[in-house]
Structure formats: structure tokens, C-alpha cells
ROROLO-822355 format. One record per residue (C-alpha): x, y, z; residue number from 1. Coordinates in steps of 0.5 Angstrom, whole numbers. Example, Ala and Ser with C-alpha at 12.3 -4.5 7.8 and 13.67 -1.06 7.14 Angstrom:
BEGIN
{{25; -9; 16}; 1}
{{27; -2; 14}; 2}
//
This chain:
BEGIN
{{34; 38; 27}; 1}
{{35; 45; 24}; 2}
{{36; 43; 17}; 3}
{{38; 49; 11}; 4}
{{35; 47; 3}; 5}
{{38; 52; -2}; 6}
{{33; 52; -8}; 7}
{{26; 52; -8}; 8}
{{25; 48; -14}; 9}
{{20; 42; -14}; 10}
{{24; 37; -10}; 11}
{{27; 43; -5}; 12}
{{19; 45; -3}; 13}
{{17; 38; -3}; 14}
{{23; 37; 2}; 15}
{{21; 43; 6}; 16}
{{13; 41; 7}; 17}
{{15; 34; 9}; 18}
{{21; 35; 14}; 19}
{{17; 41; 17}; 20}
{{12; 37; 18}; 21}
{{16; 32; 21}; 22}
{{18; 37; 26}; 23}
{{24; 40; 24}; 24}
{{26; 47; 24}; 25}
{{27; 49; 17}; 26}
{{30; 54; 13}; 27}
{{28; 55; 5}; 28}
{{35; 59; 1}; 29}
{{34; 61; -5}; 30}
{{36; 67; -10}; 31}
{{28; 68; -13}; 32}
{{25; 72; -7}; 33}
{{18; 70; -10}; 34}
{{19; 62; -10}; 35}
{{22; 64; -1}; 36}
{{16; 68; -1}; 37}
{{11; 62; -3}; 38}
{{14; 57; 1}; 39}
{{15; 61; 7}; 40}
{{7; 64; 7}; 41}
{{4; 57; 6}; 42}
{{9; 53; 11}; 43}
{{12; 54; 18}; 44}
{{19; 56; 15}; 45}
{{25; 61; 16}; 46}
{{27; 64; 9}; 47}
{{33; 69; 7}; 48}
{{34; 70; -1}; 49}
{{41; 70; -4}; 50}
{{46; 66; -6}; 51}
{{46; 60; -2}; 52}
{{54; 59; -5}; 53}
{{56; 64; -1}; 54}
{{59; 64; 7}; 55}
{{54; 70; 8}; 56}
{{48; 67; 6}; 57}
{{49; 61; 9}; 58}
{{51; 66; 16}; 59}
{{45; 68; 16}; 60}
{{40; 62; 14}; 61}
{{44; 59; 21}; 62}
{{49; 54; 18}; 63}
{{53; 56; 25}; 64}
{{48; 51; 29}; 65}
{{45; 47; 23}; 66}
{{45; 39; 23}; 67}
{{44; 39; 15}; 68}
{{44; 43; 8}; 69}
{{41; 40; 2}; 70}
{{43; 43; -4}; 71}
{{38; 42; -9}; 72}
{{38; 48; -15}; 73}
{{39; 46; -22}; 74}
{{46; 47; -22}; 75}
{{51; 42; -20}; 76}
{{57; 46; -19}; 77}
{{52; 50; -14}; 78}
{{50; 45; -11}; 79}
{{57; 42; -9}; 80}
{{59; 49; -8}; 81}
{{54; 51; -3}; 82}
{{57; 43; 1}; 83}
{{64; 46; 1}; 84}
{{63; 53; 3}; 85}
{{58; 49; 9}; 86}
{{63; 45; 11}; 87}
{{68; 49; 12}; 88}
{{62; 54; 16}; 89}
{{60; 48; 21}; 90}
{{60; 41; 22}; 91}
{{53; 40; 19}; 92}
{{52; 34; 15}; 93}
{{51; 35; 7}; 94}
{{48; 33; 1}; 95}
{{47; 35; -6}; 96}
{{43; 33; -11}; 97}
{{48; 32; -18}; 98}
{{45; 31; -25}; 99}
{{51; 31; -30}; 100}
{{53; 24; -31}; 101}
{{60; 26; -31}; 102}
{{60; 29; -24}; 103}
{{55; 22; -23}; 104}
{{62; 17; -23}; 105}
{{66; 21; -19}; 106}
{{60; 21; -14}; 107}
{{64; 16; -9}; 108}
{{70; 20; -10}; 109}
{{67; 28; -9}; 110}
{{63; 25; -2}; 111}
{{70; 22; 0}; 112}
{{74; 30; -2}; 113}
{{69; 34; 0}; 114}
{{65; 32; 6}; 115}
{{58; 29; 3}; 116}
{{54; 25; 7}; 117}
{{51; 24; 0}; 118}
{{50; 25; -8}; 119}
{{45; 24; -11}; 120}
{{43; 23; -18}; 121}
{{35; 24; -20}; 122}
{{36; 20; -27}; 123}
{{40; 15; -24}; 124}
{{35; 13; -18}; 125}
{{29; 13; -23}; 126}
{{34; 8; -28}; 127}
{{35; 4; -22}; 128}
{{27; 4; -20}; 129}
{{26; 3; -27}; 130}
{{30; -3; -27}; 131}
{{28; -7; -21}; 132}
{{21; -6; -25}; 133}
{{23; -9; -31}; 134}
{{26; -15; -27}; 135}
{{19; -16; -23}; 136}
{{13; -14; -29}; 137}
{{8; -17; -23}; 138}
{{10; -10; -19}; 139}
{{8; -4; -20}; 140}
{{12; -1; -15}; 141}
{{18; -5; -11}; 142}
{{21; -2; -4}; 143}
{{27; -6; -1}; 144}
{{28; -7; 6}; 145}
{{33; -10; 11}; 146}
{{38; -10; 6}; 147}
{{34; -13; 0}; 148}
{{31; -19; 5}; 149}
{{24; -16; 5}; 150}
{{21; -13; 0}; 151}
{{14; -9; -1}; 152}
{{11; -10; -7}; 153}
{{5; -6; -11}; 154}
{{0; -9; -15}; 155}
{{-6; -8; -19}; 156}
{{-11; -14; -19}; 157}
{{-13; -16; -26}; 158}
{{-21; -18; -27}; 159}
{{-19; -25; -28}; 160}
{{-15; -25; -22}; 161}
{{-18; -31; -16}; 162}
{{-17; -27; -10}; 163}
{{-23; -22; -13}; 164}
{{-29; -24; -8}; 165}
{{-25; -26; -2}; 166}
{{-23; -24; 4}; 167}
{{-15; -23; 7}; 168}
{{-17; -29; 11}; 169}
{{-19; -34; 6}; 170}
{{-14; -31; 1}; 171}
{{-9; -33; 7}; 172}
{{-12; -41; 9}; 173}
{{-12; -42; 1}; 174}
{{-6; -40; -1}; 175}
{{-1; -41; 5}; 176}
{{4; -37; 4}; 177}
{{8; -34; 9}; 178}
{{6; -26; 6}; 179}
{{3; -20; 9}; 180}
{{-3; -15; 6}; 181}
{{-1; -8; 9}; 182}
{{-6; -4; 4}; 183}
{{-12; -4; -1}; 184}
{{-13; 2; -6}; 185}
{{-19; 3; -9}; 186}
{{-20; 9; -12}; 187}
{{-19; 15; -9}; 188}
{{-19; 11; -2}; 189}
{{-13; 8; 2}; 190}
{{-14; 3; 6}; 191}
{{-9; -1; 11}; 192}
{{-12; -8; 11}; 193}
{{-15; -13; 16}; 194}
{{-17; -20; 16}; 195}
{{-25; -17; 13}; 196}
{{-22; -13; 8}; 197}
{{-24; -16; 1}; 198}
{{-21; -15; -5}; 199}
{{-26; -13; -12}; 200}
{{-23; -12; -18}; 201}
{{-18; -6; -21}; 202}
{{-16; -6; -13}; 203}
{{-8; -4; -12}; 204}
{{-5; -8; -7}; 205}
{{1; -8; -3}; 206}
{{4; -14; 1}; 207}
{{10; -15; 4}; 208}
{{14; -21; 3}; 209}
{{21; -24; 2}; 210}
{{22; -24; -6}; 211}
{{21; -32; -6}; 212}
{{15; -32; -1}; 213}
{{13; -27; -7}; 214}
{{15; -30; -12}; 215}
{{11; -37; -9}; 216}
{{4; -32; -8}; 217}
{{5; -29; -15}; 218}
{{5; -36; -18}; 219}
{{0; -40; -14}; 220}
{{-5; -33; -16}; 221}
{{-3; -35; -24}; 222}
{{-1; -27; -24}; 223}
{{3; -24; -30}; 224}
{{8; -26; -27}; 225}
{{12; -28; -34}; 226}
{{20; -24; -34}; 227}
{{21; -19; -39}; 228}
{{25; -21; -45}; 229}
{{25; -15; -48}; 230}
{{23; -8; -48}; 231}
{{21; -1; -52}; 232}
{{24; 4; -50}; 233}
{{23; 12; -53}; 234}
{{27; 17; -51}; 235}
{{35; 17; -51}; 236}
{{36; 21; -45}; 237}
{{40; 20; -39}; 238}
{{35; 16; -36}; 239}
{{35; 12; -41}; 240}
{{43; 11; -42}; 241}
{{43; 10; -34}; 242}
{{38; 3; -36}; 243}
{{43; 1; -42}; 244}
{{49; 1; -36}; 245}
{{44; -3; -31}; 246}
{{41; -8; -35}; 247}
{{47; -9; -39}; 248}
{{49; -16; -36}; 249}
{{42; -19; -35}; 250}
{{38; -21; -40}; 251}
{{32; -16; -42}; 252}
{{34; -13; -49}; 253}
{{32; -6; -50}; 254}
{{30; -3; -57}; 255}
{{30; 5; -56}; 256}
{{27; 9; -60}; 257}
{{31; 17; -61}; 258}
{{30; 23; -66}; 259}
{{36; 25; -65}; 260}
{{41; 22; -69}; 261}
{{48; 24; -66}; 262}
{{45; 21; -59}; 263}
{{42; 14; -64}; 264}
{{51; 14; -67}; 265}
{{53; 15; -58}; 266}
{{48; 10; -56}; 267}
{{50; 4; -62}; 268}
{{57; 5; -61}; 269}
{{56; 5; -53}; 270}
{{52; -1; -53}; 271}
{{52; -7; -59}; 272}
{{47; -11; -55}; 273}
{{41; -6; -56}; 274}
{{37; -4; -62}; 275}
{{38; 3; -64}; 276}
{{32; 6; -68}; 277}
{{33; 13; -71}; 278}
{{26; 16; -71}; 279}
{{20; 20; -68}; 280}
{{15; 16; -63}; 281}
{{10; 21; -65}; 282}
{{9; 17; -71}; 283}
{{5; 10; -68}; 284}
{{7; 6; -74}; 285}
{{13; 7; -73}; 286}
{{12; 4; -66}; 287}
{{8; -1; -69}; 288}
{{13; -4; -74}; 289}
{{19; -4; -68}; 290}
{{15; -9; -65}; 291}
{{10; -5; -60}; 292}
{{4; -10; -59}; 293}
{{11; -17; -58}; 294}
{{14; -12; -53}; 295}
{{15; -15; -46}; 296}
{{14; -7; -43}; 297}
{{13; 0; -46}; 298}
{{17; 5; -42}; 299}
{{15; 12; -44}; 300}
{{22; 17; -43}; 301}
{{21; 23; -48}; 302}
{{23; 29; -44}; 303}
{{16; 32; -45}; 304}
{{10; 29; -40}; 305}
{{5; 30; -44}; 306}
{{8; 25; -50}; 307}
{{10; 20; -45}; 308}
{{2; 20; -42}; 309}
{{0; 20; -50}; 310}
{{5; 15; -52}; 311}
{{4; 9; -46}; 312}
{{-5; 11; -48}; 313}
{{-3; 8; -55}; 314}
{{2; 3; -53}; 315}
{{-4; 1; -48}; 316}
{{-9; 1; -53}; 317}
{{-4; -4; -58}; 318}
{{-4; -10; -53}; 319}
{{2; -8; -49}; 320}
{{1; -11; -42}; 321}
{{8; -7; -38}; 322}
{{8; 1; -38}; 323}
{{13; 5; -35}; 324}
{{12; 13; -36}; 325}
{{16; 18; -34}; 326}
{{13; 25; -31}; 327}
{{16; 31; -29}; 328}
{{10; 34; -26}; 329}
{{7; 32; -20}; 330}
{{1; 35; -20}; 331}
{{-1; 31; -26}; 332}
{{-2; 25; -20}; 333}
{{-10; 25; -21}; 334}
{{-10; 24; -28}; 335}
{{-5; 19; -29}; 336}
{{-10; 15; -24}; 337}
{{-16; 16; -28}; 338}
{{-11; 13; -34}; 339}
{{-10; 7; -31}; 340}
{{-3; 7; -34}; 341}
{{1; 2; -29}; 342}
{{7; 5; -27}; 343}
{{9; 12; -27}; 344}
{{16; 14; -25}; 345}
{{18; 22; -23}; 346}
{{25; 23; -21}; 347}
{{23; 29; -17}; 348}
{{20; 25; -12}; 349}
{{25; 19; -12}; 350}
{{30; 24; -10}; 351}
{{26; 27; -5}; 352}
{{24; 21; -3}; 353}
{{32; 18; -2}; 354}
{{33; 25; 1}; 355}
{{27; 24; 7}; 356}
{{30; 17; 9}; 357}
{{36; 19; 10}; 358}
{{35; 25; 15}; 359}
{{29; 21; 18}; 360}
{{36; 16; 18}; 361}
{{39; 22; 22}; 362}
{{34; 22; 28}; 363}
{{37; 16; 32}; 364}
{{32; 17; 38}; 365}
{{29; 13; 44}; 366}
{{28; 6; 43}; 367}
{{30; 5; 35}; 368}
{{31; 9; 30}; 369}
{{29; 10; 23}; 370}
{{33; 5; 18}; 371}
{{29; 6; 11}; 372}
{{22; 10; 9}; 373}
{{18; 9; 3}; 374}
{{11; 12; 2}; 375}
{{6; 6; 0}; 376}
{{0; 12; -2}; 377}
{{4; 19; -3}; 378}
{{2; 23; 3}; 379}
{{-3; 17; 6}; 380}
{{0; 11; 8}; 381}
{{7; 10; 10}; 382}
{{12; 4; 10}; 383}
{{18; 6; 15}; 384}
{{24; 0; 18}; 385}
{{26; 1; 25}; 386}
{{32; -3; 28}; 387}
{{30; -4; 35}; 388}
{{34; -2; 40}; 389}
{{35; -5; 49}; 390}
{{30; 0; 52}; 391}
{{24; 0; 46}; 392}
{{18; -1; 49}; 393}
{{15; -5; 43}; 394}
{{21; -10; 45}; 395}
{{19; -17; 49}; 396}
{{12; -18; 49}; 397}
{{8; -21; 45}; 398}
{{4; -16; 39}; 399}
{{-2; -18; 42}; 400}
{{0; -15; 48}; 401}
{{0; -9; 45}; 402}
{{-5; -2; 45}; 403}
{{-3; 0; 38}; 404}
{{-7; 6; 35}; 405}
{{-11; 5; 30}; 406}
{{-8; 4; 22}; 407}
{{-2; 2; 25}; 408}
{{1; -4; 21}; 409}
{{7; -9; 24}; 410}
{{8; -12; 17}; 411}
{{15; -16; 18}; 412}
{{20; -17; 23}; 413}
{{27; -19; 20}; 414}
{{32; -23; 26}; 415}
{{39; -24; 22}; 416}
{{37; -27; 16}; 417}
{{30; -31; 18}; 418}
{{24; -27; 15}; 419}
{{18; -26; 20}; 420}
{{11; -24; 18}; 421}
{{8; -23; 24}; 422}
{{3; -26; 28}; 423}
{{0; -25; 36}; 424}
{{4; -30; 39}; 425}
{{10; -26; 35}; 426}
{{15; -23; 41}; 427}
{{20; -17; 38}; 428}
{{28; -17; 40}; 429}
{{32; -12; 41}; 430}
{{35; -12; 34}; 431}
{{30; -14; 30}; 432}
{{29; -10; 24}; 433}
{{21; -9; 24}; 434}
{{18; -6; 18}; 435}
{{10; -2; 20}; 436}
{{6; 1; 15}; 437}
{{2; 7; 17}; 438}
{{-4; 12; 16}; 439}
{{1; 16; 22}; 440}
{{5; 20; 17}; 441}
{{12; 21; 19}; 442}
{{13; 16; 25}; 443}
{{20; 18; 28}; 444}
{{20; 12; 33}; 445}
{{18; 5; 34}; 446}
{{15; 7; 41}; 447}
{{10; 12; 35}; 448}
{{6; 7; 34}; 449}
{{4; 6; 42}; 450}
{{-2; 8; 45}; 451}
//
């Protein structure tokens, strides 16, 4: 696929990089001849600096033939701009990356008037992340697949936890739920499972399940599966104000913790259910008069990276179990693991994340196609959901039957609403949804994972 990105900021050089190693023909536009010559000498990329808002620039990064345009700047006009004008330059599908709440509202409306394939909003998605968290503490990660049928979900094991000592195999007959362990994370090394892997303590898991099969497994390993009643968050930003909206009709309450006082009067008017506080995180007292070590999670989502890792160190030093925190700054990775901070959230990679499956989505190749794709362990393991077509050679034998390459993983088979997990006898349907988790970083097509 040809596809044109305008801005290389972060999430415009992680798309290049990723889509260019999927074997797409890729050209980076920007208006910083620096930041086009950075990615185009480290990555097999095409880039032309200037304005991607304009007909000529986008002539001259190749819109005539393109297949699809993300337009990813710091500027939402601009993004939805470079869409227009690419539209009424080709029939390439697009999609614009749009913060401003405003616009966010609107989002069904602009993809219906101007031709988007997609909008979406960083600060929403990581709202929604955080949200699905909050609902499912056990987790430090959930992804949905085949409509919400069948979920991945990434936990960290406790040194109390029963499962420390036994293999995939005994923890399978003692506990018989109908679950599958995909990967084992153990400091820097990633494994995918087998039936011999065996747990120690600080592993982080990742099984797939449907949600009740989960739920089923985390009781039965007496996991601090507890629901959350209420939460502390620091920071009245965007994000914040998307997790009042999304989890105003459920149970959790939410104390937020703001040092802007206009945006302390916005939210209590706004939402009555919350707590409102008036007052600096910075200042652990203050944290710990509201209640930090009573509070079911920490969520961590100040506009600087360095105060969200700091304050989730304190609020773990206090007792708190649940911590979420927001970075902005992919590259502080390796530290973050080394804090031991359960859950981190960066907006930047949800986007990119988003926007990747929905270009790998695009690929409607031989055998399958690709439905859904999250990364399990970023840029090491990936899950990807294929539905099955007629002339798939995966489709109608027996999985034992089939030469798989190595660190391949067939982790569900979902035909309508029954959930498979997989076993050797198990046979593939055309129209299955079949979830494989994989070393193979970006598989384009079930038949990827055939020898």
C-alpha cells in the first residue's frame, strides 16, 4: 500500500517505521526539513517538506496514486485540512488524528461531511484504556477481540500467587478453565508459552479468555481480582474529563486532585457525583488526607511525565495496590519497567497503535484479512485477529496437522458466539475469528504463519 503521513512528530515516526516495516511504500511530509531528514536517513521513506495542507505538496508526495493519508501534526485544523484537500485530490482513504474535544463531538458528523475513514482522538483512547482498567483491576492491560467475545489480558503475578513453581501444563489440570497462556515477561526477555514454561514470581502474563472464563481463572488463583469503588486521580486535564464522561454511569467514584482552580469550578459543575479538590499533588500530605492508601487505584495524569512517575512511586510506597500512569515519552520505557509501576498509559502509542490496525485492516489479502492487532510486548510480540476465509490454507485441518513456524501461537477460534481455545484435534472454519500471537511482527495474512 502507498501510504502519506504529514507531521513527523512521535506518533508520525512510529507510524513510518511500523508501516515501512510492514512493507508499505511510505512518504513522510512535514514542514521541518530536520525532522523529514531524520526519518528518511534512518528509514526506507520518500520525504518532501512543506505544508501537507496544500495540493501541491501533497502532488508532489504522490497523493495521485496513494491508498491512504494520515494526518497527524499538532493541529487539528490542519489535520482535517490535509484530509479535505486529499480528497478532493484522489480517492485515497484518510484519517486525522483530532484533540480538541470540540471537534471530538463532532467526530461522527466530520467523518460523514468530509470523507474521513477515521478520527481519532489520543486523550479519548487513553481515557477508554484507562477506563476498561479501572472496570478489571486484575489487569495491567486488556485488548478486546472479535467484538468483546474474547479478551487478552496482562497481569503481573504476586509473590503470594499459587501459580509461582508450576508449569502451563499443571496450572492447566488443576485449574481447568477453559483459558490459553499466549506470553511469560520476565525482565527484559519475552517468551510465548508452552506447555513446560513455568511461572516464578514478578512474571507478567498474558492469557487469552472470554471475559467470564477470566474472571472464573482470577477467582480460582485468589488474585486481587476486587472491583474498584473509587479512585484518586491528579490532574483535570482532557483525559481526565473523557474518564468523568465514560464512567459517570458506573459505580467507581473518582476524587480529582487539580491546582487550577477555574478547571476545579468547570469540573464540580460539570459532574456532582465526583469529588473535586482544589490543591498541588506535589504535596503528599495532601494525597494522603484525601485518602491515597483507602483508595482502590492511583491514576497518575498530570501534564508532566516526570510528576506522574514520581507521584505513582509515592502513592506505591503509601499502600496503594492500582496505579495507572500517564507518559508522554516513549522512551522512558526501560525505567518504568524497572519501577515496577503496574500500568502506564501513553497516548501517543494508543494512536499509533489504532491507526496501525486499521491500515493492516485495509490489507484484504489471499486467505484472511486482518481484523484487529495489538502489541503484547512492544515491538517483540504481537496479537493479531484474522477472519478466515474459503481458500485459507489454515482452514479444515486439524491444528496438529499443521507445519507452523516457530513462536507462533493459535490462541482462540471464536465461530459466532461460541469461544474456542484451541486445542490439536481443533479444525479451523472459514469464518472463524482466530486470534495468533506471534514473535513475527506484523503478519499480513493467516497463511504467515505456515511454514
Amino acid at each position: 500500500m502507498k501510504v502519506i503521513i504529514i507531521g513527523c512528530g512521535k506518533v508520525g515516526r512510529t507510524l513510518a517505521e511500523k508501516l515501512n516495516a510492514d512493507g508499505n511504500d511510505v512518504t513522510v511530509v512535514d514542514m521541518s526539513a530536520e525532522k523529514v531528514k531524520t526519518i528518511t536517513e534512518r528509514l526506507d521513506v520518500m520525504g518532501v517538506v512543506g505544508n501537507g495542507a496544500t495540493h501541491t505538496v501533497q502532488r508532489e508526495a504522490g497523493i495521485g496514486t496513494a491508498d491512504l493519508l494520515i494526518a497527524v501534526t499538532n493541529s487539528d485544523e490542519l489535520n482535517l485540512l490535509c484530509s479535505v484537500v486529499a480528497k478532493k485530490e484522489s480517492n485515497c482513504q484518510t484519517i486525522a488524528r483530532v484533540k480538541n474535544p470540540d471537534y471530538s463531538k463532532d467526530a461522527p458528523y466530520l467523518k460523514e461531511q468530509l470523507g474521513l475513514a477515521m478520527v481519532i482522538n489520543p486523550e479519548y483512547a487513553a481515557a477508554e484504556e484507562i477506563a476498561r482498567i479501572l472496570r478489571f483491576p486484575s489487569a495491567i492491560k486488556i485488548e478486546p477481540f472479535a467484538k468483546g467475545k474474547v479478551e487478552l489480558i496482562k497481569f503481573k503475578l504476586p509473590k503470594e500467587s499459587p501459580l509461582i513453581g508450576m508449569t502451563v501444563k499443571e496450572m492447566a489440570v488443576k485449574y481447568r478453565t477453559e483459558l490459553l497462556v499466549c506470553t511469560i515477561e520476565r525482565g527484559e526477555e519475552a517468551y510465548i508459552a508452552n506447555g513446560d514454561s513455568r511461572f516464578e514470581e514478578k512474571d507478567v502474563v498474558s492469557i487469552v479468555a472470554s471475559p467470564k472464563n477470566a474472571n472464573e481463572f482470577f477467582t480460582k488463583i485468589k488474585y486481587k481480582g476486587h472491583s474498584i469503588k473509587n479512585a484518586l486521580v491528579v490532574g483535570g486535564g482532557t483525559i481526565t474529563r473523557y474518564l468523568c464522561n465514560i464512567l459517570e454511569r458506573t459505580p467507581i467514584h473518582l476524587k480529582i486532585v487539580e491546582k487550577d482552580l477555574k478547571s476545579c469550578e468547570e469540573m464540580s459543575a460539570q459532574w456532582s457525583k465526583y469529588d473535586i479538590i482544589h490543591g498541588d499533588a506535589a504535596d503528599h500530605e495532601l494525597l494522603v488526607e484525601e485518602g491515597l492508601s483507602l483508595a482502590g487505584a492511583f491514576v497518575a495524569l498530570s501534564s508532566l511525565d516526570e510528576e506522574n512517575i514520581l507521584l505513582s512511586v509515592f502513592a506505591k510506597s503509601a499502600g496503594c495496590n492500582k496505579l495507572i500512569t500517564k507518559i508522554n515519552r516513549i522512551d522512558y520505557d526501560p525505567i518504568l519497567g524497572q519501577l515496577e509501576l503496574d500500568t502506564t498509559i501513553c497516548p501517543k502509542n494508543v494512536t499509533a497503535d489504532i491507526i496501525l490496525r486499521y491500515v493492516r485492516a485495509m490489507k484484504n489479502t489471499v486467505g484472511s484479512n486482518v481484523e484487529t492487532m495489538y502489541n503484547i510486548i512492544r515491538d517483540k510480540v504481537e496479537a493479531s485477529e484474522f477472519i478466515v476465509k474459503e481458500n485459507s490454507p489454515i482452514a479444515g485441518k486439524p491444528l496438529a496437522e499443521l507445519k507452523f513456524k516457530e513462536n507462533i501461537l493459535i490462541a482462540s477460534i471464536t465461530r459466532g458466539n461460541e469461544v474456542i481455545i484451541p486445542r490439536g484435534q481443533d479444525v479451523i472454519l472459514a469464518g472463524d475469528a482466530v486470534v495468533i500471537v506471534s514473535k513475527q511482527i506484523g503478519l499480513q495474512d493467516v497463511s504467515d504463519v505456515l511454514r
